[in-house]
MDTraj code that builds the backbone (N, CA, C; nanometers):
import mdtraj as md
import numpy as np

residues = "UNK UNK UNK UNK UNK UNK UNK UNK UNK UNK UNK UNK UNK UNK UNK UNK UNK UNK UNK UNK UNK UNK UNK UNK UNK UNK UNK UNK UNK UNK UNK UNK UNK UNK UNK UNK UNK UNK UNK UNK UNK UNK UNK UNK UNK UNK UNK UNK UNK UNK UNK UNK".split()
xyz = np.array([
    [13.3506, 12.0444, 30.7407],
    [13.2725, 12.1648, 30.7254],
    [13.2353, 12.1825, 30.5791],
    [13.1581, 12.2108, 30.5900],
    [13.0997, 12.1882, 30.3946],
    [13.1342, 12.3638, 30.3650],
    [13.1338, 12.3554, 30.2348],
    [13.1724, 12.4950, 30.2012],
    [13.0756, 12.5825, 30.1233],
    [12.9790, 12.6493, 30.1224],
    [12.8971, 12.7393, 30.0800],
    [12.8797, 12.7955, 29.9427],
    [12.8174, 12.7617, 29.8482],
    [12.8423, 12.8476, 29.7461],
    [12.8182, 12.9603, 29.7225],
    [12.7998, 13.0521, 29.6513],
    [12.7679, 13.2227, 29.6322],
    [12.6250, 13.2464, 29.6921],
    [12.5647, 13.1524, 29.6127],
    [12.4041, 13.2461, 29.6416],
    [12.3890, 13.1458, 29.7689],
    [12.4176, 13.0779, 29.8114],
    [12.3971, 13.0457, 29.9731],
    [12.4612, 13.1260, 30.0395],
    [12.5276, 13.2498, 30.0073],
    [12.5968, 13.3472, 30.1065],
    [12.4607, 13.4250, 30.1181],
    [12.3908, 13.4409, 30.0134],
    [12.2989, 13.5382, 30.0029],
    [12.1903, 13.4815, 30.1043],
    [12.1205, 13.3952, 30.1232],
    [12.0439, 13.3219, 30.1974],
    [12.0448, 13.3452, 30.3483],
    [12.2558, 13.3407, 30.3558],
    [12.2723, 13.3334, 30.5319],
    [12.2261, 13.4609, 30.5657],
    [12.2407, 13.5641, 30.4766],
    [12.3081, 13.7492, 30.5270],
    [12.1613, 13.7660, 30.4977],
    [12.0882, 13.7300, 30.4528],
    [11.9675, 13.8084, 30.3726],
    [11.9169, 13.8965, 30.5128],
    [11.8693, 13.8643, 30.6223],
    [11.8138, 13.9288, 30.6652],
    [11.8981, 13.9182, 30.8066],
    [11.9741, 13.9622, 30.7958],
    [12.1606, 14.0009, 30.8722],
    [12.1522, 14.1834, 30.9617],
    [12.0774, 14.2728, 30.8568],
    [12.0940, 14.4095, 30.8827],
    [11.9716, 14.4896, 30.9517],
    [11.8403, 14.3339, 30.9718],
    [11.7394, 14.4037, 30.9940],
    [11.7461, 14.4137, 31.1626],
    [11.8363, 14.4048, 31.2363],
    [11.8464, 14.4595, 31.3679],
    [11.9182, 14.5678, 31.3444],
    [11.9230, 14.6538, 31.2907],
    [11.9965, 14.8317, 31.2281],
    [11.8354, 14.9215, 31.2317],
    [11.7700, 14.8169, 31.1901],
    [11.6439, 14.9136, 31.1347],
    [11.5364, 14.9877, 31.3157],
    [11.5913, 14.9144, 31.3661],
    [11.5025, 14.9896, 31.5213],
    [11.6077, 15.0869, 31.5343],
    [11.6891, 15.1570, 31.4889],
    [11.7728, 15.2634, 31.4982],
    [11.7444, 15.3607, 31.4652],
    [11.6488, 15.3508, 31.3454],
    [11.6398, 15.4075, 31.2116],
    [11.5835, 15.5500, 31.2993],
    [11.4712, 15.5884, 31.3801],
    [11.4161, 15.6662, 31.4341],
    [11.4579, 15.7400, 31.5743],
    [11.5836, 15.6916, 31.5878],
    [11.5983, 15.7450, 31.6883],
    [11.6753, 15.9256, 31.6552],
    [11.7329, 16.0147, 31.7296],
    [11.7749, 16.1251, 31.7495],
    [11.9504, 16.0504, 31.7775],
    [12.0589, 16.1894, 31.7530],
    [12.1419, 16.2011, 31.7870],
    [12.1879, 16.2343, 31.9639],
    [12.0668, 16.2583, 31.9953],
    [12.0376, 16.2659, 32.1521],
    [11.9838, 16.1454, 32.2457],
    [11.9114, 16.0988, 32.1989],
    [11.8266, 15.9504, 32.2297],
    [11.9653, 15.8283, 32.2572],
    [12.0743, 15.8722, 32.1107],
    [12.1598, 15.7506, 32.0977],
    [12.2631, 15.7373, 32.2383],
    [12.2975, 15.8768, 32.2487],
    [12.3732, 15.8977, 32.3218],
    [12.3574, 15.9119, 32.4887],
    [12.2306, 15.9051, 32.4888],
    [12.1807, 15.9311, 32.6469],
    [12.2239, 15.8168, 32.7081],
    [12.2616, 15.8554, 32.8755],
    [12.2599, 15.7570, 32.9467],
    [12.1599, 15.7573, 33.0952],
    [12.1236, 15.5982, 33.0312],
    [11.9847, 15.5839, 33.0883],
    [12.0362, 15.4895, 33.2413],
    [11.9672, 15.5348, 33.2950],
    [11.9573, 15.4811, 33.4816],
    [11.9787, 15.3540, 33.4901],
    [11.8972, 15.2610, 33.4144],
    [11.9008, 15.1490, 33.4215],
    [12.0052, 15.0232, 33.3314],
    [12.0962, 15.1201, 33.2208],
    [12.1632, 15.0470, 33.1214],
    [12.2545, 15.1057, 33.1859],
    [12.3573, 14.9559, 33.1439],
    [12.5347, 15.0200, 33.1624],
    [12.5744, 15.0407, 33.1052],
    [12.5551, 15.0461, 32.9233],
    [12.5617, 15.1463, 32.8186],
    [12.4769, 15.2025, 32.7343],
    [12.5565, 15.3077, 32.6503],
    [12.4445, 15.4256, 32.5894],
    [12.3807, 15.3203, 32.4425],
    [12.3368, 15.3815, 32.4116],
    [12.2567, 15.2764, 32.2542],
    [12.3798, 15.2925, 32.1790],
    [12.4200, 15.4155, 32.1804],
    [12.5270, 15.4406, 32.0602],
    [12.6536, 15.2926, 32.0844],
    [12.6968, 15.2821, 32.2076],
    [12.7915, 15.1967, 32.2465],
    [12.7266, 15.0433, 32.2024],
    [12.6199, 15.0313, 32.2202],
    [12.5786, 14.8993, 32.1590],
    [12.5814, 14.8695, 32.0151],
    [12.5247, 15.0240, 31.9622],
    [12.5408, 14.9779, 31.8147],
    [12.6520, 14.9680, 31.7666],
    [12.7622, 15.0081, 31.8090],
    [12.8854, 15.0094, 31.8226],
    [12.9458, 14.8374, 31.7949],
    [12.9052, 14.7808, 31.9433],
    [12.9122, 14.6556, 31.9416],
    [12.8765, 14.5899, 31.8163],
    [12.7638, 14.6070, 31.7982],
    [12.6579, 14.5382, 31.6996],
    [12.7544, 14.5260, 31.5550],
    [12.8050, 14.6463, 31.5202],
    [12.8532, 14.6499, 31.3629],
    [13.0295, 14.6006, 31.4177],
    [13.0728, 14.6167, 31.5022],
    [13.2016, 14.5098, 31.5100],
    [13.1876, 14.3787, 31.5044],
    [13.0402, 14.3756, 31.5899],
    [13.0453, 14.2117, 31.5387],
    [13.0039, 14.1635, 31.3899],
])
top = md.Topology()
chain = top.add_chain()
for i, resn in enumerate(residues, 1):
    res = top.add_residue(resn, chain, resSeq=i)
    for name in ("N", "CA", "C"):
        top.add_atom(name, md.element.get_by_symbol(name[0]), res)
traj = md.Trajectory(xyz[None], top)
């Protein structure tokens, strides 16, 4: 496994956070709704999203 130097960390992550940004507009109501067709709320995904 080869090992990465600094600014190749920067390269991998650079654009790491731009699935956060379709969030950006939603409501504290929107996040939390549960919708008919999902088996979870948005909030629970984004949830997911930043653990992973």
């Amino acid at each position: 496994m080869q090992k990465l130097k600094p600014s190749q960390f920067e390269a991998v992550f650079l654009d790491s956070f731009d699935t956060f940004k379709v969030f950006d507009h939603l409501t504290a109501q929107e996040i939390g709704r549960n919708l008919p067709m999902a088996p979870k709320t948005i909030w629970q995904i984004l949830n997911h999203l930043i653990a992973w």
